[in-house]
N, C-alpha and C positions, 0 to 999 in steps of 0.2 A: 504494500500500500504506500504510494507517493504522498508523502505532507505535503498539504493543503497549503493554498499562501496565505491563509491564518497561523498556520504551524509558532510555535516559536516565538507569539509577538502578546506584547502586554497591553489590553486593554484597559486604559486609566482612566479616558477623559474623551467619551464621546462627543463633545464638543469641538474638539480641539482640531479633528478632522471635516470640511464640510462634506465633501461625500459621505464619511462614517454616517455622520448626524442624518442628512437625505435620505440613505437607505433605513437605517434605524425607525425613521417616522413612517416613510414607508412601509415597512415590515408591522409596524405597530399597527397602522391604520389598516393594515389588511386583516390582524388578529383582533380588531377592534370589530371592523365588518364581519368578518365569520360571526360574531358572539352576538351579534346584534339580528343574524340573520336563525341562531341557534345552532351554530355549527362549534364544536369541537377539537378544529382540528390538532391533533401531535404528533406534529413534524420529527420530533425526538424520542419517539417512540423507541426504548430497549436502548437506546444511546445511557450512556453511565457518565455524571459529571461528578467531580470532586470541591469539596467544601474545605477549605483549608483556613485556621484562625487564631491568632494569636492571644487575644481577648473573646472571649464568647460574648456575643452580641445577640439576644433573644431575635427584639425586633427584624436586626439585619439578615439576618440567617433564615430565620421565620418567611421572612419575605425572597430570598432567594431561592430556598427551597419548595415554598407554593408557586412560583414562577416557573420552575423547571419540571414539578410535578404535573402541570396543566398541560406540559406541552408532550407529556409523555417519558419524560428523563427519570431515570433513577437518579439520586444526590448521595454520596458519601460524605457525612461532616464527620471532621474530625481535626483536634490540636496540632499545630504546628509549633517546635520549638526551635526549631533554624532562626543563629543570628546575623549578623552580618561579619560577626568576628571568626562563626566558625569556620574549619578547616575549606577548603575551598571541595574538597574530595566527599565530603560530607553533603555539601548543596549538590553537590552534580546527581551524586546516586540518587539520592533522594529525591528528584527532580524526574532522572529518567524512571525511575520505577512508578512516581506518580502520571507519568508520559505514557506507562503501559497500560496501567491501571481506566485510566480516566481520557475520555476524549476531550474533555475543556476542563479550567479548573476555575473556583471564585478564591480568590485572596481577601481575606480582612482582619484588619489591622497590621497585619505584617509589614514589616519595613521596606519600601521601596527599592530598595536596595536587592534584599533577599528576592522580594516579587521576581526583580529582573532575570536573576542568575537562576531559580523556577523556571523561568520561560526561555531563556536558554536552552537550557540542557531538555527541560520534558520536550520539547515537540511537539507542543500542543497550545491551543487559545487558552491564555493566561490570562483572566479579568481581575483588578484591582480593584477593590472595595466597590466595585458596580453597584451593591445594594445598600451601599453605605450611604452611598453619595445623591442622598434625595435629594437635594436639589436640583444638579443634576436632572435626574430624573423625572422632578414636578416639570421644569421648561420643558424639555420633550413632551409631554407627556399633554402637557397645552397644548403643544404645533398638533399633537395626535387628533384633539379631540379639547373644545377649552372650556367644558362643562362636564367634565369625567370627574367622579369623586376620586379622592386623592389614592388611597390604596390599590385601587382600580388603574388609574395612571402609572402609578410607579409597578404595577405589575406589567403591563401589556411593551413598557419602555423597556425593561427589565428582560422580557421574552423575547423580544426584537430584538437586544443586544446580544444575547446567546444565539440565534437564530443568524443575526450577521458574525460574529465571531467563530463561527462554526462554516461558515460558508465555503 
């Protein structure tokens, strides 16, 4: 199987890209349309994403993992204790085995730093605090649709960024 040109790259700040952002809305407004029409769809069906976190975050988590459950994904959460200081042989393995494991991963709280040297070495779509980052989230989630309650918003933004990070 040829990595994806997702492969390897760290998803931090849907903003920051304008295509990213375009597709994203897009992708949103099409899961926004399904649900309005009572359609279902999961795309990620039997796909396995990983939950990686340095501090547990109810909220954050809660909301990532009902995002990725809707679309059909199994979620693995579980702590992460990689620093930045540790051995550099220690990030790699642990990177590529999470690479085998998981087709995309969510980072929260973990140090930007670590995030990178994860997305490195796994091979795989690396999101950084994607569910952290409601705000974020709420402005997408306006251009979606600008009278969506707010949970609803940050979930459909949330499934459109795994949905394009996956692509």
């Amino acid at each position: 199987m040829s990595p994806s040109p997702s492969s390897g790259r760290v998803f931090d700040d849907p903003l920051a890209v304008e295509q990213a952002t375009g597709d994203i809305v897009v992708r949103a407004r099409r899961l926004w349309t399904a649900q309005q029409e009572g359609r279902s769809p999961q795309p990620l069906q039997g796909r396995h994403l990983g939950l990686i976190y340095a501090v547990a975050s109810g909220p954050s988590q809660a909301l990532f993992c009902d995002a990725a459950h809707a679309l059909g994904a199994q979620v693995a959460v579980m702590p992460l204790q990689l620093r930045v200081d540790d051995p550099p042989q220690e990030v790699s393995s642990t990177a590529r085995m999470l690479g085998r494991l998981y087709e995309a991963i969510e980072c929260q709280g973990v140090e930007p730093v670590v995030v990178g040297r994860i997305a490195e070495h796994a091979g795989i779509p690396v999101l950084d605090d994607a569910a952290v980052r409601v705000a974020t989230l709420d402005l997408l989630a306006r251009r979606v649709q600008a009278d969506l309650p707010t949970r609803q918003g940050r979930t459909l933004v949330l499934q459109a960024l795994l949905l394009h990070a996956l692509a």
